[in-house]
VOGU-3710 file (C-alpha; in Angstrom, 3 decimals, decimal comma):
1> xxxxxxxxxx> 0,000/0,000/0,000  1,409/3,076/-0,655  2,103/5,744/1,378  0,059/8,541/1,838  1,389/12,469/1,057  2,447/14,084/3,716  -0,250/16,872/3,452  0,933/20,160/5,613  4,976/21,270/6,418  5,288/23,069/9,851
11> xxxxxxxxxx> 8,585/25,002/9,586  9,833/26,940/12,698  13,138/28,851/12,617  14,680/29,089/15,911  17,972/31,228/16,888  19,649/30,546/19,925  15,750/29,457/22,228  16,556/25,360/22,548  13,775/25,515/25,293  11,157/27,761/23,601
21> xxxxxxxxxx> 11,387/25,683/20,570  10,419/22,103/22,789  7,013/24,074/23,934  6,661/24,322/19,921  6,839/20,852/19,080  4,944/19,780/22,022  2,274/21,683/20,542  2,937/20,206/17,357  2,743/16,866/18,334  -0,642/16,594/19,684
31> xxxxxxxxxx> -2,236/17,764/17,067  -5,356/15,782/16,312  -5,061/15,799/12,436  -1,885/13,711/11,914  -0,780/14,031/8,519  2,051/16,587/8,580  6,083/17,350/9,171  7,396/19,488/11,185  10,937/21,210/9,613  13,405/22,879/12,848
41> xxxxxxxxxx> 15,747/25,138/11,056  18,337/26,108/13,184  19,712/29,573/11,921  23,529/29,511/13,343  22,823/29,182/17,216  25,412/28,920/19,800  23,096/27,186/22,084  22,739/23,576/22,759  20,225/21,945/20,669  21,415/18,542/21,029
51> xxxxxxxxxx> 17,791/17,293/22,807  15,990/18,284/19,477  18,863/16,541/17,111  18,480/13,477/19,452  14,735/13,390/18,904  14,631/14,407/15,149  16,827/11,201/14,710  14,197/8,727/16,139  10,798/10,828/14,972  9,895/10,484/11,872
61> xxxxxxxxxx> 7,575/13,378/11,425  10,460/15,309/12,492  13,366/16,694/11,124  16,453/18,999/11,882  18,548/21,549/9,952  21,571/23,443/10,860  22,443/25,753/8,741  24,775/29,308/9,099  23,102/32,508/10,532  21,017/34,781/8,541
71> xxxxxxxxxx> 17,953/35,355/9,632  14,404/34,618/9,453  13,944/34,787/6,255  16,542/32,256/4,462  16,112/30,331/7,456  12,149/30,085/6,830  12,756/29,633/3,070  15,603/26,969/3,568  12,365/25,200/5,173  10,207/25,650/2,201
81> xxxxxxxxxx> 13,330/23,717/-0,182  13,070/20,759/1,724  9,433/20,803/2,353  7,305/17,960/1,122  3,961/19,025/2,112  0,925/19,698/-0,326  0,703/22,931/2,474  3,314/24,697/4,072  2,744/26,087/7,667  4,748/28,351/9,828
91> xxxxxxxxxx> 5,418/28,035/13,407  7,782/30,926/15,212  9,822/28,650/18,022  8,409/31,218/20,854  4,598/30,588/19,851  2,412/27,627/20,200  -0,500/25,796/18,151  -3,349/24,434/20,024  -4,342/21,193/19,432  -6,777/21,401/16,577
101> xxxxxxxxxx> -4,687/24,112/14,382  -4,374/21,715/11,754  -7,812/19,951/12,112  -9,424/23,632/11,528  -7,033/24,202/8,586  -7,652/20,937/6,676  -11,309/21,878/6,979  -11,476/24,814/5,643  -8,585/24,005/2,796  -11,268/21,007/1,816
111> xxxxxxxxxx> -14,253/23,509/2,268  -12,289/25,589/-0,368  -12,223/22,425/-2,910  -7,543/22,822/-2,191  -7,676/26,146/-3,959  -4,255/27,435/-4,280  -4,380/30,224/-1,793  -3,209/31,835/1,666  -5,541/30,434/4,341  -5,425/31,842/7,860
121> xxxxxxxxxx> -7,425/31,157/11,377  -7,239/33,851/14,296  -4,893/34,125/17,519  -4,821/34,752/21,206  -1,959/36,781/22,481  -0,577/35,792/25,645  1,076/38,356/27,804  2,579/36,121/31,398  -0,598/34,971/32,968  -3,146/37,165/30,382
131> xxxxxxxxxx> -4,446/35,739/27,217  -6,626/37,633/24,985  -8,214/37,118/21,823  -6,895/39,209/18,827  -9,673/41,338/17,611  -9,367/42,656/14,243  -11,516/45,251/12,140  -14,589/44,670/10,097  -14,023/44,956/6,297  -16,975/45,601/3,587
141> xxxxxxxxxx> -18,744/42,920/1,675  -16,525/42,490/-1,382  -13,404/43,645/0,152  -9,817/43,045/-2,290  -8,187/39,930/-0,483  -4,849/43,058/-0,411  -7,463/45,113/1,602  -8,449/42,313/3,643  -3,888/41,434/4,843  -3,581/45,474/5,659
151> xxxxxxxxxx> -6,771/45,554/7,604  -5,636/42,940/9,739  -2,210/42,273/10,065  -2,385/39,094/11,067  0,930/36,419/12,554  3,073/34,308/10,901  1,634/31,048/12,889  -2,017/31,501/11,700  -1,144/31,387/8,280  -0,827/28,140/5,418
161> xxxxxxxxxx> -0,128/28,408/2,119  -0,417/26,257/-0,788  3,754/24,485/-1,269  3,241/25,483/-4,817  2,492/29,245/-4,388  4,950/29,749/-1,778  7,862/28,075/-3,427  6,868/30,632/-6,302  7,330/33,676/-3,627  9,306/32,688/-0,856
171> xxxxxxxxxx> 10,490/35,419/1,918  12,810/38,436/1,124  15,729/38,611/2,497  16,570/42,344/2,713  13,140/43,052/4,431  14,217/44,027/7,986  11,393/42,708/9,636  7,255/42,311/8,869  8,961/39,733/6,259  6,074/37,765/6,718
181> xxxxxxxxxx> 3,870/40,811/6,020  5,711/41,359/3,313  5,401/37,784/1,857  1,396/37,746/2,502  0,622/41,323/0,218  2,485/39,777/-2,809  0,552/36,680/-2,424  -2,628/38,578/-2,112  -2,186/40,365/-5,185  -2,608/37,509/-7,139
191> xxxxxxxxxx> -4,337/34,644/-5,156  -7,281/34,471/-2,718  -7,382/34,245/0,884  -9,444/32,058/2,759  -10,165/32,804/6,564  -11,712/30,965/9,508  -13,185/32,634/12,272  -11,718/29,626/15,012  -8,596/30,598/17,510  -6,350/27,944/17,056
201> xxxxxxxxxx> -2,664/29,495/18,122  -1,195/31,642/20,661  1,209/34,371/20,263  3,505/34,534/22,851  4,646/38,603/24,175  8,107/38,622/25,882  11,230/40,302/26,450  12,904/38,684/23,946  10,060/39,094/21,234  11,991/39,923/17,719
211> xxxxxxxxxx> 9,480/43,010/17,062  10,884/44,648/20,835  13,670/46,557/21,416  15,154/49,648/21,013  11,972/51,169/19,984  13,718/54,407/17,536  15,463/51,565/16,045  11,936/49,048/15,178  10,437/52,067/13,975  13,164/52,877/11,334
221> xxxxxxxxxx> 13,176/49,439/10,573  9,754/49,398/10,220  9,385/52,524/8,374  12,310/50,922/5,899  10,131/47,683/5,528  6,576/49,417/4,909  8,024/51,343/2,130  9,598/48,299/0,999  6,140/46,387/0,845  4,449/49,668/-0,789
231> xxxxxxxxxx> 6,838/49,277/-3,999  5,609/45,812/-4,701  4,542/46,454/-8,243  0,329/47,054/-8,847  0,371/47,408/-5,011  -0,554/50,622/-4,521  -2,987/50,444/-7,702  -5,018/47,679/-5,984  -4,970/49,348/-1,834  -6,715/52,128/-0,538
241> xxxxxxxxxx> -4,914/55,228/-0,050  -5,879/55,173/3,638  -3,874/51,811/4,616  -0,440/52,766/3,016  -0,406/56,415/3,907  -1,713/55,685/7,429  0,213/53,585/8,056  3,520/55,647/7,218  1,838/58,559/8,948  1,595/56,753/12,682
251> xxxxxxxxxx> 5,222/54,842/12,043  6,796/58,258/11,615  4,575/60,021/14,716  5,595/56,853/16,724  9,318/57,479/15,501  8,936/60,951/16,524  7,911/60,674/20,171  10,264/58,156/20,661  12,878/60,660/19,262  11,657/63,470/21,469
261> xxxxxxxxxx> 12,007/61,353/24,522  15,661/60,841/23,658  15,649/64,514/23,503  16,615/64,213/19,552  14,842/67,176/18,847  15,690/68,147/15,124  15,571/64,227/14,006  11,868/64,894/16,028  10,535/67,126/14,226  11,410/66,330/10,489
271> xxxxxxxxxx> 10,024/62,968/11,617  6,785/65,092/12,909  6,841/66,924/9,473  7,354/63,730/7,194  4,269/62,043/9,262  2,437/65,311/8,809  2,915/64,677/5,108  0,979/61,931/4,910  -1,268/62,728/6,783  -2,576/65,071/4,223
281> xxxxxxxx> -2,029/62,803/1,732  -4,535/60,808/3,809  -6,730/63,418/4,745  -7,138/64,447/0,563  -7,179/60,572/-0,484  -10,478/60,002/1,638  -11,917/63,065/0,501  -11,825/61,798/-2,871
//
């Protein structure tokens, strides 16, 4: 009898987190739909992973890379090469799946007849002891499926792909961060998105959370990123006005405070004035 496909690919990229990475897979594992691999890609860590080598060589569903550091993005896509799933999921090594994740996924990728598409569920974000669900915005009936990944941003560990599509697009390596973000809006430009309404992760807010930090520095980065993301060609043709020019307006006002507080107070206020910039453009784009 022959064996059946392996039908999703869980790849997590982990740097230097040996223990965060083991509450992963144990989320992994008891999943109740059964049919998948799960990819570790270790980007270059100095830490002692020898505990997930030892049980990658006796689990089959299992395997582990080592490869030098680069970060998340050639990590994640040096996943996707050696992927053999019909569906490729992500899993961050600080964030967790509950148990039917994949059950809810499979569902609604048969409800969908396996159209080749980006299919998400929601998230609760999990703060120490507090867990939440994520909320995000209402969109109208008819909505562009571009409209529907700026409206609401949503995590790398909600979202599968088709292996097909995302060998096509893969991540981009000189996106500073939102890579995923980034990855999702050139999808959506050409391929629909299908969405559940179930809570199937959690996102996990720490210290050591990639998006944290020096706060003038995320910003910038951010602010490099967005603009990045707004080049994609036909993007701008196909968004709002409101999403890509908000969005630039708060980074920069964000930037700016954060500036003021370090008492930088020229870098402030051209920071101010750029974010005042769009907000007109804003302002005369929604007039229109």
């Amino acid at each position: 009898m022959a064996e059946e496909p392996i039908f999703f690919s869980i790849i997590i990229p982990t740097y230097n987190r040996p223990g965060l990475v083991r509450r992963a897979l144990k989320s992994v594992y008891v999943q109740s739909f059964k049919n998948y691999e799960v990819l570790v890609i270790n980007d270059g860590s100095n830490a002692d992973y020898s505990s997930v080598e030892q049980e990658a060589s006796h689990l089959e569903k299992l395997r582990y890379f080592y490869k030098e550091n680069s970060g998340p993005s050639t990590t994640r896509n040096h996943g996707i090469d050696n992927a053999k799933g019909k569906f490729i999921c992500f899993l961050d090594d600080d964030d967790e799946y509950l148990e039917d994740h994949l059950l809810v996924l499979h569902r609604l990728i048969e409800k969908n007849k396996y159209e080749k598409g980006l299919y998400k569920t929601l998230t609760y974000l999990k703060t120490g002891e507090e867990i939440k669900k994520q909320v995000f915005a209402g969109l109208p009936e008819g909505a562009k499926v571009i409209e529907r990944v700026f409206a609401n941003i949503f995590g790398t560990c909600n979202v599968c792909i088709s292996a097909e599509i995302v060998e096509e697009y893969k991540f981009r390596a000189e996106i500073p961060v939102s890579e995923d973000f980034d990855l999702w809006a050139r999808i959506a430009l050409n391929h629909p998105l299908f969405e559940s309404d179930e809570y199937t992760t959690i996102y996990n807010f720490h210290g050591s959370n990639t998006s944290l930090g020096d706060e003038e520095m995320s910003q910038k980065k951010h602010i490099i990123a967005f603009k990045q993301i707004f080049a994609i060609p036909g993007l701008k043709n196909e968004l709002p006005i409101k999403y890509w020019s908000g969005i630039l307006q708060r980074r920069y006002l964000w930037l700016s405070r954060e500036q003021r507080r370090k008492k930088k107070i020229i870098s402030a206020i051209a920071s101010r004035a750029i974010s005042l910039y769009y907000k007109l453009i804003l302002n005369l784009g929604t007039k229109k």
